[in-house]
C-alpha positions as CSV (number, residue, x, y, z in Angstrom):
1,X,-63.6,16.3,25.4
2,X,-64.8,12.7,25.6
3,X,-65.8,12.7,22.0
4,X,-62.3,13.3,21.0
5,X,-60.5,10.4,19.2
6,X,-57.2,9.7,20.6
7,X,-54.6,9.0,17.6
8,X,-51.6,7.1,18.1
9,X,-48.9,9.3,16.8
10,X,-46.5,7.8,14.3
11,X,-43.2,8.3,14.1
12,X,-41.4,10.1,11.4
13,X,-39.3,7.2,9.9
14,X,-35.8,8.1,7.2
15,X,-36.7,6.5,4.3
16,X,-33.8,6.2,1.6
17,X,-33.2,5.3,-2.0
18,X,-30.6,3.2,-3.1
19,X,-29.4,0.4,-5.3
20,X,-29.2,-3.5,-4.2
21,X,-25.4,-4.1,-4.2
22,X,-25.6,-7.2,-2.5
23,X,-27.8,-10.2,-1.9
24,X,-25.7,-13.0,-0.3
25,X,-26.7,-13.1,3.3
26,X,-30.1,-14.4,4.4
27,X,-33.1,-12.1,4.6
28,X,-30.6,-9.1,4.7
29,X,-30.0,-6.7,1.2
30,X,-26.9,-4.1,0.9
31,X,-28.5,-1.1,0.0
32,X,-26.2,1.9,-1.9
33,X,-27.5,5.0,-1.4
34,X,-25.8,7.9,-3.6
35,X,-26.0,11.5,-3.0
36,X,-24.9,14.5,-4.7
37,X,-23.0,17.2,-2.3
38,X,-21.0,20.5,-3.1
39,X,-17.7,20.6,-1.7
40,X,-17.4,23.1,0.9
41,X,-15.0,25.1,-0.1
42,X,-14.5,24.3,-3.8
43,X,-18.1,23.8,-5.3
44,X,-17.5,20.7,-7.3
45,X,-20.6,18.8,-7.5
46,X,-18.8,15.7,-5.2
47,X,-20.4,11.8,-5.7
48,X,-21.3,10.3,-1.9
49,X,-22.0,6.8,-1.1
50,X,-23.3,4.9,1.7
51,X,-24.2,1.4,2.2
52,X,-26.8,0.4,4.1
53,X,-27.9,-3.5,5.7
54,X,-31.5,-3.8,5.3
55,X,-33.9,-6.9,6.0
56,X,-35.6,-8.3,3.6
57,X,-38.1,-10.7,5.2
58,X,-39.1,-12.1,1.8
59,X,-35.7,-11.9,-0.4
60,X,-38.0,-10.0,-2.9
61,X,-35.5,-7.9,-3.9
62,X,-32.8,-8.9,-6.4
63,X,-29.0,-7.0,-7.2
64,X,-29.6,-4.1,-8.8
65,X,-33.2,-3.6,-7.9
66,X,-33.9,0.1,-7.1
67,X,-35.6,-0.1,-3.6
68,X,-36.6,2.3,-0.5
69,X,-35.7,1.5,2.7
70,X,-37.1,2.8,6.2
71,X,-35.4,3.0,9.3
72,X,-36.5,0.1,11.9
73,X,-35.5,-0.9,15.1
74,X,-31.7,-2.4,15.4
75,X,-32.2,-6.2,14.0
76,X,-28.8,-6.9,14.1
77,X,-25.1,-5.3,14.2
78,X,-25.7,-3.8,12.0
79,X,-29.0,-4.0,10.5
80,X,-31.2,-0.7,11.1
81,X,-33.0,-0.4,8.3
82,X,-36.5,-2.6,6.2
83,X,-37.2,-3.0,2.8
84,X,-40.4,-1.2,2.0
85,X,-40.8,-1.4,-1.6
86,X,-39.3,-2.1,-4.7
87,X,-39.1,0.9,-6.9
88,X,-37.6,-0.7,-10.3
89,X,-36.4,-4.4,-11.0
90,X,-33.1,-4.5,-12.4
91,X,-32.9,-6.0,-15.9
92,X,-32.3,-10.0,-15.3
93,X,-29.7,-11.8,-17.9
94,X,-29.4,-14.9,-18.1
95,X,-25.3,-16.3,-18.6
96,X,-24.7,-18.6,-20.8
97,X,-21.9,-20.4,-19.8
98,X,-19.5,-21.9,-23.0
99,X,-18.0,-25.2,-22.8
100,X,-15.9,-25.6,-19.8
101,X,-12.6,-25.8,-18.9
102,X,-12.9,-29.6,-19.2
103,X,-14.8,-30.1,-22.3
104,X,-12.2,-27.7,-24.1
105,X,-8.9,-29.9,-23.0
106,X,-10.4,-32.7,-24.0
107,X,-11.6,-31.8,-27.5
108,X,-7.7,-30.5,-28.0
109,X,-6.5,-33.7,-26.8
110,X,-8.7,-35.7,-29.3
111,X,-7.6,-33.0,-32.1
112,X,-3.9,-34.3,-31.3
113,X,-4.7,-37.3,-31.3
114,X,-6.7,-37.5,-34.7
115,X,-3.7,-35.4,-36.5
């Protein structure tokens, strides 16, 4: 009996997978996480969605990252959930912005102004 190791038991954590929606806030993700359910009575394979507020301690993960989340103690409102991993980095393209606004009024005034 003395020989016997004590082990501290872990607990069971939720862990979900979901889709970075949303990356505005600081150290927080939105996390979508979609299911597929039948409807009760009808059998159509039914679309579910919930979002999820998760922290992200490093801002690692980007929108549309695929990530897993584990539940945590409450952090916030409504913040219950960590980023563990990153499962797949969203493709990153860069925007090219044309000319602006500016740039194009004042080449068409010039053009008038030449004619």
């Amino acid at each position: 009996m003395a020989d016997e190791v004590l082990v501290a038991k872990q607990p069971n954590k939720q862990e979900k997978v979901g889709e970075v929606v949303s990356t505005k806030m600081a150290k927080t993700i939105v996390v979508e996480v979609t299911r597929k359910v039948p409807h009760p009575l009808y059998k159509r394979i039914l679309t579910r969605r919930s979002k999820f507020y998760a922290h992200d301690e490093e801002g690692k993960a980007k929108m549309g990252d695929q990530v897993r989340i584990i539940e945590s103690r409450p952090l916030s409102k409504l913040k219950r959930w960590e980023l563990k991993d990153i499962l797949r980095v969203a493709v990153r393209i860069a925007i090219d912005e044309g000319p602006s606004a500016e740039k194009l009024a004042r080449s068409a005034a010039a053009k008038k102004k030449n004619k």
